[in-house]
N, C-alpha and C positions, 0 to 999 in steps of 0.2 A: 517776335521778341526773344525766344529762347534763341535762335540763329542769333543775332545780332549779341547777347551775350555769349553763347561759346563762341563766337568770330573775333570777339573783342580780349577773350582768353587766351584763343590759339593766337591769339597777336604781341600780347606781352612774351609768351612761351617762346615764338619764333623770333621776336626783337633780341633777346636773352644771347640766342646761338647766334645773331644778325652783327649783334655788338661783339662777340668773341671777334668775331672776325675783322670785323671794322677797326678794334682799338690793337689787334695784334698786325695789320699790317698798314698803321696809318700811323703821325706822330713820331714818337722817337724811335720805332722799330724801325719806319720806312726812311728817314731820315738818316739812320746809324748805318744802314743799308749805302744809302747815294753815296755816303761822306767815304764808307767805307771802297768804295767801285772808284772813286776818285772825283767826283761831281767839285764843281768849285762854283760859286754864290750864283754865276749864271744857270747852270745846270739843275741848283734847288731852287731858282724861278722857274725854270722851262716844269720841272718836275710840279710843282705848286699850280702850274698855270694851266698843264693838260687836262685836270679832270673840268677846270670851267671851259677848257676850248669846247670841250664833247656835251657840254649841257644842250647847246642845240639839237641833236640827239633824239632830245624830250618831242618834238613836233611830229617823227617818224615814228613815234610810240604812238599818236591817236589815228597811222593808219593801218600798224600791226593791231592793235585791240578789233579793231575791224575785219583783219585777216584770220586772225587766232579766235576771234569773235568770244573773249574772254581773257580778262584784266588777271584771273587766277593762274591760268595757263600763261600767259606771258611772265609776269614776275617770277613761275617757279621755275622753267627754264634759263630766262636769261640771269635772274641773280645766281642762278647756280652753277652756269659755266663762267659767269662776269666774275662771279668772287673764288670759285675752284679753281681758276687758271694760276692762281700764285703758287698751286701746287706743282707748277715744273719751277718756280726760283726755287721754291723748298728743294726739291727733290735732288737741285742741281746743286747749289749749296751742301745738303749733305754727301753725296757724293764728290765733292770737293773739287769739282769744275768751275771755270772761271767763267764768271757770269761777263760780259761784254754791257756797256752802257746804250747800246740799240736793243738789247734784246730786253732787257729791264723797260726799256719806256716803251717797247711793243708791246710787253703785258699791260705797264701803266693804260696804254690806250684801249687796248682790247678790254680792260675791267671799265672801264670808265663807260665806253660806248653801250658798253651791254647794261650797266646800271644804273645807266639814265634813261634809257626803254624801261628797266622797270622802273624806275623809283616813280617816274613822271603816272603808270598804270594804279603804282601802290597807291599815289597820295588819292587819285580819282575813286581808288576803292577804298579807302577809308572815312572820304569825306561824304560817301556813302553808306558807310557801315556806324562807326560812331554819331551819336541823339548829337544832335545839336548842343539842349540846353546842357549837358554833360559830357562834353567834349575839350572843355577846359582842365576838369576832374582826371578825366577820364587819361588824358597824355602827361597829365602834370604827374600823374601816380605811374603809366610804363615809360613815363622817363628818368623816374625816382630808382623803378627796378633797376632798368640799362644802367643808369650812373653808376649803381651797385658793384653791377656786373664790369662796367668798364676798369673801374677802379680796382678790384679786387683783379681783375685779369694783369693791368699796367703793372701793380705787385709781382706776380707772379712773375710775367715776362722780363719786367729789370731786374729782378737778382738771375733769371737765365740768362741772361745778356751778361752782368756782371761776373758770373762763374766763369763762363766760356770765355772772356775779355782777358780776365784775370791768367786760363789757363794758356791764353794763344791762339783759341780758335774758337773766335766771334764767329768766323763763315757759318760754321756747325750751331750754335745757336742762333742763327737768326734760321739755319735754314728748318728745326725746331719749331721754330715760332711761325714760320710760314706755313708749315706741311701741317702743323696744328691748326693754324686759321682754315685751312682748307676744307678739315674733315669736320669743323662748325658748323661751316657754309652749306656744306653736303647733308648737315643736318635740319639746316634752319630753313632749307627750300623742302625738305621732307615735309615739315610741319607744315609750311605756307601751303601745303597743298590739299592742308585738310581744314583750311579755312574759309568759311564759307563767304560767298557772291555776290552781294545784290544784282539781278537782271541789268542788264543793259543795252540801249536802244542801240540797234546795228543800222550804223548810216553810211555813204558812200562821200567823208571831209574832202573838203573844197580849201587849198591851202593857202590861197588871198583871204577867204573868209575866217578860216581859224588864227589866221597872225592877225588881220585888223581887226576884227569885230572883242578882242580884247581892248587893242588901243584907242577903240571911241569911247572906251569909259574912261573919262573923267578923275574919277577915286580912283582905279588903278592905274591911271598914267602917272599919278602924285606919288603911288609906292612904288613902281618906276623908278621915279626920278631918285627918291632919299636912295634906294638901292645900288642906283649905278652910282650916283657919285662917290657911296658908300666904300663902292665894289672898287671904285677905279682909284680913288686915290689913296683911303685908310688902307685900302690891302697893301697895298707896297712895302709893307713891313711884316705881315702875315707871316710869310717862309719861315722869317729871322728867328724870330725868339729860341726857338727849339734851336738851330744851330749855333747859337747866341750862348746856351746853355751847356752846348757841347763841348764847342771850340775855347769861348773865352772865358768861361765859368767854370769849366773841366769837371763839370757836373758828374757822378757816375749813375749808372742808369737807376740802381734804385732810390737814387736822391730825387731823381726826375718823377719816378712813380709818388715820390712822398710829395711832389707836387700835385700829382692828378688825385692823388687819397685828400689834399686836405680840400681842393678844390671840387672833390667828387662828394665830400660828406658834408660842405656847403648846399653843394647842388641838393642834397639829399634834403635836408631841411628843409631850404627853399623852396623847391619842385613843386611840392602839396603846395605851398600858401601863394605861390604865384597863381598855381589852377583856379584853386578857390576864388582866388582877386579876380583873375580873370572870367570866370561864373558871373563875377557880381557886380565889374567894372568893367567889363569888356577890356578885348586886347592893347587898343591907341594906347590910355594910360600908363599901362604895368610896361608897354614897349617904351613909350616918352622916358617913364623916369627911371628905368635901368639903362636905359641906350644912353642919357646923360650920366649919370654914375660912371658908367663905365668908360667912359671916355678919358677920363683923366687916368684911367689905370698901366699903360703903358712908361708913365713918369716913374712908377715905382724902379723900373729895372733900369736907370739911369745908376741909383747909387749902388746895386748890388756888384759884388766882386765877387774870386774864389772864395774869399776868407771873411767875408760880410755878406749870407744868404738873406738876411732878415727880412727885407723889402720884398724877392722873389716869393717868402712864405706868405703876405701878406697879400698882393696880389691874387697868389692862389686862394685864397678865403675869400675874397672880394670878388674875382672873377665865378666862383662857383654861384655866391650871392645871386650877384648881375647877369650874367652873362645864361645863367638857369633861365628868368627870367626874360632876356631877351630872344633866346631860343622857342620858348615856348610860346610866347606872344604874338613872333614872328609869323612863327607857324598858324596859330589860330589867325591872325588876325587876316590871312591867304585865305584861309576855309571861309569867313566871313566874307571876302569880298567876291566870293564865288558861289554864296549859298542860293541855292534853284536856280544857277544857272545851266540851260542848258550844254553850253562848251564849258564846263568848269576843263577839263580837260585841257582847253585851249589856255583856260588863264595858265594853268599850272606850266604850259611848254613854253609862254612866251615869258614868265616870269624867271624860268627858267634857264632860259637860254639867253635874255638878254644882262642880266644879273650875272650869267658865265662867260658873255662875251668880256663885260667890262671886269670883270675879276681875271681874265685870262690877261689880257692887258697890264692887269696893276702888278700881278704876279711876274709876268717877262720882264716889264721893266724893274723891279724891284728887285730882280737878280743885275740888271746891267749898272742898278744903280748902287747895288752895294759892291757891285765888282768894282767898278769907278773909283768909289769912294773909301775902298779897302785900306790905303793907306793913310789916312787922315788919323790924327790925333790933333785934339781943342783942347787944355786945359781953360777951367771954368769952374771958379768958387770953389779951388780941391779936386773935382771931378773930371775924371781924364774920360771925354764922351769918343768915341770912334763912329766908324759908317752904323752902326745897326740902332745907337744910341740915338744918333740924329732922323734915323726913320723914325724911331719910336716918339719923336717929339711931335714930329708930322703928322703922325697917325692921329696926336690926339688932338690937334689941332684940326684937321678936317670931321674927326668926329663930331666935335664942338658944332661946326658948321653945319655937318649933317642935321642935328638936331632942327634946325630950322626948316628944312624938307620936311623934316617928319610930321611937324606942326600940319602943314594941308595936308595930310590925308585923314578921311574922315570913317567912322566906323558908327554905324547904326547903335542910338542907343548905348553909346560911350558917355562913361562919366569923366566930364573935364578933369583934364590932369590934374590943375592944383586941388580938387576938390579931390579927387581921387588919393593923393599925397595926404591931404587932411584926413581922411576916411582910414587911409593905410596907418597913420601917424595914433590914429584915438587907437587903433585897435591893438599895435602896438603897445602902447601905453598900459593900456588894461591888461594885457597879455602878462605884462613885467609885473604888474600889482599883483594880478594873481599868483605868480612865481614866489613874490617877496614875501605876500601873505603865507603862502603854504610853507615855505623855506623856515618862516618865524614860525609859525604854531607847532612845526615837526620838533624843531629847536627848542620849543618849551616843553613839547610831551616829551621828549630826550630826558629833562631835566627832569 
């Protein structure tokens, strides 16, 4: 027990310097970067699509954990040269050499490759290190820290983006931003390596048996299914928004961070009470009724323009809400359809890889479809919608759909959704009463 608490410690600790790294070279840094190299709507598909091409990846990870005969040793090497490699953009960038569009998507591939060998070991070792019945708690609260952490880093990084933009030489702050992610990275595989193991049985995988002996269950062919269609059609708009924000919205970068702050300190609230939900309702529900929420949220950035943010700020509150929620339900509700299995392993690589193949997919084409569709302009009730507008209608339109997949999958000991919604709805309620009560009694001892 003491092991499995410091291992659950050293894990928030190394998530902390895991996320420095993550939010400083993914998002608007990595995006500012393509647009910057000259990438045009194909190029940020192809870029979008390579890290799900290499999720297959994950199957080759359960027969290094064999070779390395240890899930600790493989995540601390490979996340550490997987996510240290962006220290030659950094490096090259500061030194004010001209980065070439091959040599940028040969690191994209070489980090991707290498961080799906570990991430696929990570998740095996954690779904052995975290208790079951507090494992909902348990990720709800180091994803509360990470959002922290991600948010307050986004800050930081767009006003160094914005200084350096301002001065003429963006090159020099992204290359900043990079050479900074790197020596995170060099940190956060330090730490990973002082986190402790659970044993693990060394077998000699059979790799017919590790892909199919997932796809004869039943309940995970079901999350299967809501996934790829999820992956193949909703993504096709994924890329956009960020460059949506750049190009036609001429967002500056720390207006972009004032997005991930307010949608970060949603998340923040939310995080805890999704875990908790999830402890006491299990994952289906809390994923059912935020996956629907969230699905009409891409209508918001139809009406937004330069000079009318309003919609953009709301979506970010709404999306930290949601979107908190469906990340963590996600996540758990994987552990659950994996618990005592012997190949959890195998779920994780085939969930893995084929959720990447069809996100690889929705990505490529959603760069040829917005390249297509670049010239288009509709007026409509006022609003002049172009290519990126029209994905986003799409998006929420196949969401919608999604939701009906999501319906057959089933999860042990899940409380039905509508009942779950009522259960969220009373507690809610109470919640507000006691707020309004205390709000009035502080109000009369004031007086």
């Amino acid at each position: 027990m003491a092991d499995i608490q410091k291992g659950l410690r050293i894990s928030v600790i190394e998530g902390v310097f895991a996320q420095v790294h993550i939010n400083l070279t993914a998002g608007m840094f990595l995006t500012s970067f393509a647009l910057s190299i000259g990438l045009n709507n194909i190029g940020i598909g192809l870029l979008s699509a390579i890290p799900a091409f290499f999720t297959g990846c994950a199957f080759f990870a359960i027969y290094l954990i064999n070779i390395f005969g240890s899930r600790r040793r493989l995540c601390v090497l490979f996340s550490g040269i997987g996510r240290g490699i962006f220290l030659v953009i950094g490096l090259l960038l500061l030194s004010n050499a001209r980065i070439k569009p091959w040599l940028f998507f040969m690191v994209i591939i070489i980090h991707n490759i290498l961080m799906n060998f570990s991430s696929n070991a990570w998740l095996s070792w954690m779904s052995d290190l975290a208790p079951r019945e507090k494992r909902g708690s348990y990720f709800g609260f180091r994803n509360t820290i990470l959002n922290l952490v991600g948010m307050t880093i986004n800050v930081i990084g767009g006003r160094i983006l914005d200084f350096y933009k301002v001065a003429g030489a963006l090159a020099q702050g992204l290359g900043i931003i990079f050479t900074g992610a790197s020596v995170s990275s060099t940190i956060a595989a330090g730490v990973l390596s002082m986190q402790p193991e659970p044993s693990i049985k060394k077998e000699h995988p059979n790799m017919k048996k590790i892909f199919l002996t997932p796809l004869r269950d039943k309940n995970f062919r079901n999350l299967l299914r809501f996934i790829s269609f999820w992956y193949l059609l909703a993504g096709i708009a994924s890329p956009f928004y960020l460059v949506h924000m750049l190009t036609n919205l001429h967002m500056a970068y720390s207006k972009i961070a004032l997005y991930s702050i307010i949608a970060g300190i949603a998340s923040l609230i939310f995080q805890i009470f999704w875990g908790r939900a999830i402890d006491r309702i299990k994952s289906k529900p809390v994923l059912s009724i935020n996956f629907f929420a969230a699905a009409f949220l891409p209508l918001f950035w139809l009406f937004a323009t330069k000079d009318y943010l309003l919609p953009i700020w709301i979506d970010a509150f709404l999306t930290g809400i949601f979107w908190s929620g469906i990340n963590l339900s996600l996540f758990n509700i994987l552990f659950s359809l994996t618990e005592e299995k012997e190949m959890k392993e195998s779920y994780f690589a085939v969930f893995s890889t084929i959720s990447g193949v069809f996100a690889f997919i929705s990505s490529l084409a959603g760069g040829f479809i917005a390249q297509a569709l670049s010239e288009i302009k509709i007026e409509f009730f006022g609003l002049t919608l172009i290519n990126y507008h029209l994905m986003f209608v799409f998006a929420t339109c196949i969401r919608l759909i999604s939701v009906f997949l999501l319906a057959k999958v089933k999860e042990k000991e899940a409380t039905p959704t509508i009942k779950a919604l009522q259960l969220i709805g009373d507690y809610t309620l109470k919640r507000l009463i006691i707020y309004k009560d205390l709000v009035l009694n502080t109000m009369r001892f004031q007086k």
